[in-house]
C-alpha positions as CSV (number, residue, x, y, z in Angstrom):
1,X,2.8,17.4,10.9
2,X,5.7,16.2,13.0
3,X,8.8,14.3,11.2
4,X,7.2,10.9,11.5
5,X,4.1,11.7,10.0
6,X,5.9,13.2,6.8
7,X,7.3,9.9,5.9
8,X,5.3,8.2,2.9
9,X,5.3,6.6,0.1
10,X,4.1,7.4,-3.4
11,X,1.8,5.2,-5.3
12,X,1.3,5.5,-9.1
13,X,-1.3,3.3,-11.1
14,X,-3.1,3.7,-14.7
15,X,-6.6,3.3,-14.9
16,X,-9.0,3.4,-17.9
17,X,-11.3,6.6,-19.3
18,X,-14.0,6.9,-21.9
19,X,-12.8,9.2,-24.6
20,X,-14.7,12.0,-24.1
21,X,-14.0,15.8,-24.1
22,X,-15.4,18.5,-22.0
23,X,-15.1,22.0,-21.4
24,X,-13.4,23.4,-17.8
25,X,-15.4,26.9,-17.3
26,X,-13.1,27.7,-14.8
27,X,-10.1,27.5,-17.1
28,X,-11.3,27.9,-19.8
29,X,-10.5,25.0,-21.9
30,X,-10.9,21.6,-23.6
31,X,-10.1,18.0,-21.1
32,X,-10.0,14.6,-22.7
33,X,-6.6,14.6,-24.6
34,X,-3.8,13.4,-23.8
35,X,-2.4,15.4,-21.4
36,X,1.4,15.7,-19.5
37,X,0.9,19.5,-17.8
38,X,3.0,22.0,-18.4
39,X,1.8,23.2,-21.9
40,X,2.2,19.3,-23.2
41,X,-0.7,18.4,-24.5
42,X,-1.3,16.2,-28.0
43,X,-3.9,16.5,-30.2
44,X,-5.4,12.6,-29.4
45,X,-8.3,11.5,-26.9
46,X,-7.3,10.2,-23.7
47,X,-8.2,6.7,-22.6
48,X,-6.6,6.4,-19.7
49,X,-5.3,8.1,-17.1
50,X,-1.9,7.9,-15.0
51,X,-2.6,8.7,-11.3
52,X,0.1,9.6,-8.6
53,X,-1.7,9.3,-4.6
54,X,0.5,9.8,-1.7
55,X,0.1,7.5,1.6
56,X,1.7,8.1,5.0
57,X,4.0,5.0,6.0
58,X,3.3,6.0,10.3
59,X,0.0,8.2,10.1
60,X,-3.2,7.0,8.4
61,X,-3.4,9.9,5.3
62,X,-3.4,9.5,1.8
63,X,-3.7,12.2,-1.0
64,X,-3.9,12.3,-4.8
65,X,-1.6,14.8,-5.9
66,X,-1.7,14.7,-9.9
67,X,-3.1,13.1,-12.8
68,X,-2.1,12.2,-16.5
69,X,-4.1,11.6,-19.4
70,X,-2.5,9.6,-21.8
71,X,-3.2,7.5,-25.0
72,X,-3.0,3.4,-23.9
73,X,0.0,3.3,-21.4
74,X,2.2,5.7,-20.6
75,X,5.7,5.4,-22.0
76,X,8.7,3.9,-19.7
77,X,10.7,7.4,-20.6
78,X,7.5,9.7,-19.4
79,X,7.1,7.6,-16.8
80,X,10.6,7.9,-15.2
81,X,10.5,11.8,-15.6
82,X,7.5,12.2,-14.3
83,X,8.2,9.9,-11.3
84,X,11.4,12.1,-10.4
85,X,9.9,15.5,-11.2
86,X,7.3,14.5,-8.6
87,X,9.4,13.2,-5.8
88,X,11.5,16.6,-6.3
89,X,9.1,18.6,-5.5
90,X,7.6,16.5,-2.7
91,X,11.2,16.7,-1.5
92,X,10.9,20.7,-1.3
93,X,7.7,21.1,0.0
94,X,9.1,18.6,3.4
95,X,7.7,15.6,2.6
96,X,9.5,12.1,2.7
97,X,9.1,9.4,-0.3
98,X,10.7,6.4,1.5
99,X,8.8,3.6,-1.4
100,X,7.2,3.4,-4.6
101,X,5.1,0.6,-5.4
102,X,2.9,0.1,-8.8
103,X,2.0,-2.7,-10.4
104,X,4.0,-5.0,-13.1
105,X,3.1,-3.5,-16.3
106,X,5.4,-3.5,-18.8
107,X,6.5,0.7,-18.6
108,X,7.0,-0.1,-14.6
109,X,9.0,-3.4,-15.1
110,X,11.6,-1.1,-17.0
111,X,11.4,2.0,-14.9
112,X,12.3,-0.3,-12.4
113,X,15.1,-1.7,-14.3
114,X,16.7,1.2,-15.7
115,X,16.0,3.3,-12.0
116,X,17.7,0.6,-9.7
117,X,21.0,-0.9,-10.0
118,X,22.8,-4.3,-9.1
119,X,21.5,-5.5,-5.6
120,X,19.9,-2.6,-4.3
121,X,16.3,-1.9,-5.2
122,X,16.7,1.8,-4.8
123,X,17.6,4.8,-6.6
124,X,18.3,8.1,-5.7
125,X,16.0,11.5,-5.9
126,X,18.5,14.5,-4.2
127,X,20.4,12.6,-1.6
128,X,17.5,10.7,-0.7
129,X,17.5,6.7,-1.3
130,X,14.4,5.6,-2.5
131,X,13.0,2.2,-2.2
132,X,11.5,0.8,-5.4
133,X,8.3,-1.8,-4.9
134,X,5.7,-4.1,-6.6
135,X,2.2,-4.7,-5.5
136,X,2.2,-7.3,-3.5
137,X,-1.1,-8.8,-3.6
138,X,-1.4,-8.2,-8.0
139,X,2.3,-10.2,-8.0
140,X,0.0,-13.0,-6.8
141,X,-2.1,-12.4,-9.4
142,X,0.5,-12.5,-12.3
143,X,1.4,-15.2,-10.5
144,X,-1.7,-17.3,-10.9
145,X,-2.2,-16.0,-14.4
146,X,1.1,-17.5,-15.3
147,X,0.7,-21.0,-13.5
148,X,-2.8,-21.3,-15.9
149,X,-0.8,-20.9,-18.7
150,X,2.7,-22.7,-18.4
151,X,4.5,-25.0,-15.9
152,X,7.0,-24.2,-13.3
153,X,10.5,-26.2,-13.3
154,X,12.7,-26.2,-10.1
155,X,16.0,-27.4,-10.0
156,X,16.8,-30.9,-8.6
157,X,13.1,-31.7,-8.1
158,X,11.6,-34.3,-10.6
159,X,8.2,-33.0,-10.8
160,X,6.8,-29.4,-11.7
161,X,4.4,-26.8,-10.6
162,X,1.0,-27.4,-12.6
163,X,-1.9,-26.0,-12.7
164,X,-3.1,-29.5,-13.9
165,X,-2.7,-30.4,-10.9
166,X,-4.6,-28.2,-9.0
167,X,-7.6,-28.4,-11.6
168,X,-7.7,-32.7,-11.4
169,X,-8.0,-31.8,-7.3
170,X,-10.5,-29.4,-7.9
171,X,-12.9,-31.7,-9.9
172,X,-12.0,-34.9,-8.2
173,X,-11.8,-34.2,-4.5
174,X,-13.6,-30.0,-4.1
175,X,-17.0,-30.6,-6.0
176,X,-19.1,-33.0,-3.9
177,X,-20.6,-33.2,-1.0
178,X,-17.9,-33.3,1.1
179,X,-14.9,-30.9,0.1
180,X,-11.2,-31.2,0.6
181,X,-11.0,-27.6,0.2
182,X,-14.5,-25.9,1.2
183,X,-12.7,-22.3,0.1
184,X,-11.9,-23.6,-3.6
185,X,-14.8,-23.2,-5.8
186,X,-15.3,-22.6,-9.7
187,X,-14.7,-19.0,-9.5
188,X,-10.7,-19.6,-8.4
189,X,-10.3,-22.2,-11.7
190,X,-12.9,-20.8,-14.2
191,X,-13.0,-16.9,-13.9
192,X,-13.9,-14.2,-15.9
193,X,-12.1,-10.8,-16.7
194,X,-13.8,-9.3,-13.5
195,X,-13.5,-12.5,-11.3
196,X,-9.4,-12.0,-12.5
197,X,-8.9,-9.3,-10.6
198,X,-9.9,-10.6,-7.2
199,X,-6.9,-10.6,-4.9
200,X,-9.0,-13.4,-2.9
201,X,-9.5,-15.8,-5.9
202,X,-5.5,-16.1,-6.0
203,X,-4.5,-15.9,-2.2
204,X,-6.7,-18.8,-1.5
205,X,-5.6,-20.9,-3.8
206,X,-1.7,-20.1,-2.9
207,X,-3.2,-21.0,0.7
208,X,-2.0,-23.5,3.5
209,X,-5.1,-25.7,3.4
210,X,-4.7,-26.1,-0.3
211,X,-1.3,-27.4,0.7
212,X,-2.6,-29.2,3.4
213,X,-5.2,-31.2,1.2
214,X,-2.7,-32.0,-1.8
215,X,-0.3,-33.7,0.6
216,X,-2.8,-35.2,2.6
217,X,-4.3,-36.8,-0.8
218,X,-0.6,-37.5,-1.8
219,X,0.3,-39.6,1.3
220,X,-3.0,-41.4,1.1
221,X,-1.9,-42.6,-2.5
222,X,-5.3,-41.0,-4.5
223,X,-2.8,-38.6,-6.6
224,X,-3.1,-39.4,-9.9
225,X,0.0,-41.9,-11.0
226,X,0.7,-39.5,-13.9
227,X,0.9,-36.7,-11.4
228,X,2.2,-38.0,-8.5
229,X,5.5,-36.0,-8.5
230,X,4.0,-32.9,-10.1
231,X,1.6,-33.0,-6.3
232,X,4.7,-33.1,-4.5
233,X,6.1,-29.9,-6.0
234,X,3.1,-28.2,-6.3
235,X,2.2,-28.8,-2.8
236,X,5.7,-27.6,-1.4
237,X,5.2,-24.7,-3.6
238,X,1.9,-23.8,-2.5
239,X,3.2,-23.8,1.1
240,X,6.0,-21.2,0.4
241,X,3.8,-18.6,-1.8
242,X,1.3,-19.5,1.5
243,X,4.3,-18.6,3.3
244,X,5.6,-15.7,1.9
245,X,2.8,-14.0,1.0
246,X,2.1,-13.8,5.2
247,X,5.2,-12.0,5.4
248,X,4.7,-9.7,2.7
249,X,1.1,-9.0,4.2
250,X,1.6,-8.0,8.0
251,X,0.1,-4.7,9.4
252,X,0.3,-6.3,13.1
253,X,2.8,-4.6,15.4
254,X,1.8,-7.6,17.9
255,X,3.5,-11.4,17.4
256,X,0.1,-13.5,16.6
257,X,-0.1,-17.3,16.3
258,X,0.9,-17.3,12.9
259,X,4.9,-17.1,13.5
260,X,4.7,-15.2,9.6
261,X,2.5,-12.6,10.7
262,X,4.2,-10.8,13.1
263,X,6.8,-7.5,12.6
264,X,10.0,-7.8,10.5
265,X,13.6,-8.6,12.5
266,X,16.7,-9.3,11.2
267,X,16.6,-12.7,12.3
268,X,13.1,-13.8,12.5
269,X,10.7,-16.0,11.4
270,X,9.4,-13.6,8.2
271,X,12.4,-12.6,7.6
272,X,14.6,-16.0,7.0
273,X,11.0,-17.0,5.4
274,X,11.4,-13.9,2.5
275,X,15.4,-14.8,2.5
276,X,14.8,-17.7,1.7
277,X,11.8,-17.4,-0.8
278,X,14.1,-14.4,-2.6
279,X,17.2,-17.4,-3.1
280,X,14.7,-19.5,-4.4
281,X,13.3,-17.2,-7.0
282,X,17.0,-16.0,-7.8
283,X,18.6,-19.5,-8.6
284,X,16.0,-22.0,-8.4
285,X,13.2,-20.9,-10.8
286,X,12.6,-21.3,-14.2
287,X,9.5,-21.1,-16.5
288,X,8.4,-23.4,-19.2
289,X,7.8,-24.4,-21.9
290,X,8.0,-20.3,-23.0
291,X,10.5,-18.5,-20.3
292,X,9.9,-14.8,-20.1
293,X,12.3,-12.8,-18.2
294,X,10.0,-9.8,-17.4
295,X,7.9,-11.8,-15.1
296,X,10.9,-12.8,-12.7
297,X,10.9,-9.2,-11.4
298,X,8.5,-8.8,-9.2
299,X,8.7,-11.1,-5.9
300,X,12.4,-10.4,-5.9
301,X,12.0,-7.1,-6.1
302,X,9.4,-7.1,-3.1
303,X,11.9,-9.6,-0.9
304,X,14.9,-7.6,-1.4
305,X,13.0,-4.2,-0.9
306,X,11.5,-5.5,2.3
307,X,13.9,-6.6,3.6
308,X,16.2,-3.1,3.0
309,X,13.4,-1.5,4.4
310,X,11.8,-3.5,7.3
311,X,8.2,-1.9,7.8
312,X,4.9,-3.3,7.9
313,X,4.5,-4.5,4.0
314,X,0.6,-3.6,3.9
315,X,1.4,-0.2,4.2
316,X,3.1,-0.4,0.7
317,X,-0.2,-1.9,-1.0
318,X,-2.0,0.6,-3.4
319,X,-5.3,-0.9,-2.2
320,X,-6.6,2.8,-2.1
321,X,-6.5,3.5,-5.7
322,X,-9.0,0.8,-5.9
């Protein structure tokens, strides 16, 4: 492998086991408890596993390279050594961890506190600065999750984000004949557990014709008077999660006609776009009626990471572990 091709980036993600044991011949022994190598073992059944896969950022490989079991989620402090002990020895066997990116449980969210400091969303491994990331397309998802649940209050703006909103346009203006939204249908407002994890169920209602369709019903007066201002904000704030998750989602190394979807510059379309969206998030932002601090992490962890990094942000998605 030349230089280039050793460049990656290391992707770590839990994912749920039956309890079960079972004999390896070839070692000799008993799988299915929990489980940190090296001798660590406890005496409890495993229900889920941590994994740890490598991906190259400039050749198309990806490898798993170990595997935890572990009892519910694995702590914040096993986590973190496990993270560096693996990165260490990636480090002396040639390879290059440029990125991390997991998803925004509540072990990660502190790893990622603890592991970066101030501005930077690094830390260092050796003399090696590593850049620390969130999953893009499940930050969308949290996202979502969060809009169903409370509203969104933005500073000098009268109305709020509502998810009120978008469910009064659903069933007034996306269930006849005629649709304002043909993509919107009952799956993106009433989903199940399994239908919740569907990046596409999210995206597309973060998309520019949902935009498109709440201002178009704004400026044609058929919001609702009660709502009137909430469409406003909800629209604008449709656009920029529209927007923003563009940026976050190129893989083209050609400009296309969407000015977001083309490769990262310092001065650039996508770029003042994620500046913008990471100011925004940073000072503008604020949840309600409950606030919850945790769940502020994630997009401007992603902004400030792509921008200190500038590659193509779809090579940092863990869709393989899927």
């Amino acid at each position: 492998m030349t230089a280039k091709e050793k460049i990656c980036i290391l992707v770590f993600d839990e994912m749920s086991i039956d309890e079960a044991l079972t004999h390896d011949v070839r070692g000799d022994f008993i799988d299915g408890f929990v489980d940190y190598a090296n001798g660590n073992r406890e005496a409890s059944l495993a229900n889920e596993t941590m994994v740890f896969v490598l991906r190259g950022v400039f050749a198309t490989w990806k490898q798993p390279i170990c595997f935890y079991f572990t009892k519910s989620a694995m702590s914040h402090e096993v986590l973190r050594t496990k993270l560096i002990e693996t990165i260490t020895v990636l480090q002396e066997i040639g390879l290059r961890v440029v990125a991390t990116v997991c998803d925004q449980s509540n072990a990660n969210c502190r790893v990622s506190r603890e592991m970066t400091t101030g501005d930077s969303p690094s830390f260092m491994v050796g003399d090696q600065k590593i850049i620390f990331l969130f999953d893009i397309p499940h930050i969308f998802k949290v996202w979502r999750n969060n809009l169903m649940k409370r509203y969104f209050l933005i500073d000098s703006q009268a109305g709020r984000v509502s998810w009120r909103v978008i469910e009064q346009f659903f069933n007034q203006h996306c269930k006849g004949f005629i649709s304002s939204c043909p993509k919107l249908t009952e799956q993106h407002i009433h989903f199940n557990n399994r239908e919740q994890m569907r990046v596409k169920l999210a995206t597309q209602i973060f998309s520019n014709s949902s935009y498109a369709a709440l201002v178009t019903l704004d400026s044609l007066g058929q919001a609702p008077e009660e709502l009137v201002e909430d469409y406003k904000v909800t629209a604008a704030f449709l656009k920029r999660m529209n927007d923003l998750f563009d940026c976050l989602n190129t893989s083209s190394r050609q400009d296309s006609r969407n000015p977001c979807k083309v490769p990262l510059r310092l001065d650039n379309e996508p770029m003042n776009v994620i500046k913008d969206a990471l100011k925004f998030f940073k000072d503008c932002f604020k949840f309600g009626p409950y606030y919850n601090p945790e769940r502020r992490v994630g997009y401007p962890v992603v902004c400030k990471s792509t921008i200190f990094s500038h590659w193509f942000s779809r090579a940092f998605e863990p869709s393989h572990l899927d």
